[in-house]
C-alpha positions, 0 to 999 in steps of 0.5 A: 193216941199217937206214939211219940217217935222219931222223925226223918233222920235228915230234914230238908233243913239239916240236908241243906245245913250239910251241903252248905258246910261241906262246900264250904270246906271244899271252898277252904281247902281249895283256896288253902294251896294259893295261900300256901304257895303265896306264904312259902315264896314270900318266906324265902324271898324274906330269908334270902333277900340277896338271892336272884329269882326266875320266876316258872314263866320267865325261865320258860321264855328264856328257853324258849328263846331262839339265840342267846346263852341259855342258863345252866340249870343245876338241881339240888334234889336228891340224886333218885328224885332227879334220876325220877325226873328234873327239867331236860339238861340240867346238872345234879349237884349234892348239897354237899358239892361245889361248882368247882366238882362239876367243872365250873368256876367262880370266874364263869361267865356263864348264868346258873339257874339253881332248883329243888322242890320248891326252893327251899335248898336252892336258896341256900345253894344260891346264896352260897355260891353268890358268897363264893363269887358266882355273880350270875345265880338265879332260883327258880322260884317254886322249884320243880314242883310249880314247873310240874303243876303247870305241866311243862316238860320233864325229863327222867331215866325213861325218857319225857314225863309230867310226873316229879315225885314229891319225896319226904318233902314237908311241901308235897302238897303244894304237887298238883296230883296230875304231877305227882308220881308214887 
């Protein structure tokens, strides 16, 4: 007589179901931060219809220009984010500083282009120095952090980086890992 047992822990057909499954989470996951990046520009445009954008490639043109003026950038981060790392030349300003504190004039002539992690605080920025007279302000659209995963130039306190760090930002993980510093 032969004693009733279990059989193998993990059939071929079980193996199978596994592996299918676990792709597919791969799959999911993978296409989740597209999707993500998608939902958040179309939010802010949404928020913000009035405000001017730049998109990363167009303001990589821009200073990749040989003539012309080039924009004044103006990063709105966290002064130890921006210490961290920000695009080479650009101002720090407090959400709580004005144009005026860094020397700048409604009547400017010159073209501002306003950044954060993603954009979330820009627009904000944008939309009120837009309201206070500033004609020529633009957002760069996905922020540093697009600017970082597509692996363009940084700068920081210890000279050139590829590395942001995301800080308490509720959109750390739409920052590549190859871009992201502790």
């Amino acid at each position: 007589m032969k004693k009733a047992g279990r059989g193998p822990l993990f059939t071929p057909f079980a193996l199978t179901v596994l592996v299918l499954f676990g792709a597919a989470a791969v799959a999911l996951w993978l296409a989740y931060t597209p999707w993500r990046w998608e939902r958040t520009k179309e939010d802010l445009r949404n928020r913000y219809p009035t405000v001017h954008r730049v998109d990363v490639d167009g303001l990589h043109e821009w200073f990749a220009k040989s003539g012309g003026p080039k924009p004044v950038l103006i990063d709105v981060r966290p002064q130890a984010e921006f210490d961290f790392s920000h695009l080479d030349g650009a101002l720090h300003m407090a959400l709580s500083d004005t144009p005026e504190s860094l020397g700048f004039s409604e009547k400017a002539e010159e073209s501002f282009v306003v950044y954060d992690a993603v954009g979330e605080d820009a627009f904000a920025v944008a939309a009120s120095l837009g309201q206070r007279g500033f004609q020529r302000v633009q957002v760069l659209e996905g922020g540093i952090f697009e600017w970082a995963n597509r692996g363009l130039p940084l700068t920081g306190s210890g000279g050139a980086t590829g590395k942001v760090r995301a800080g308490d930002s509720r959109f750390a993980g739409l920052l590549k890992r190859r871009a992201t510093s502790p």
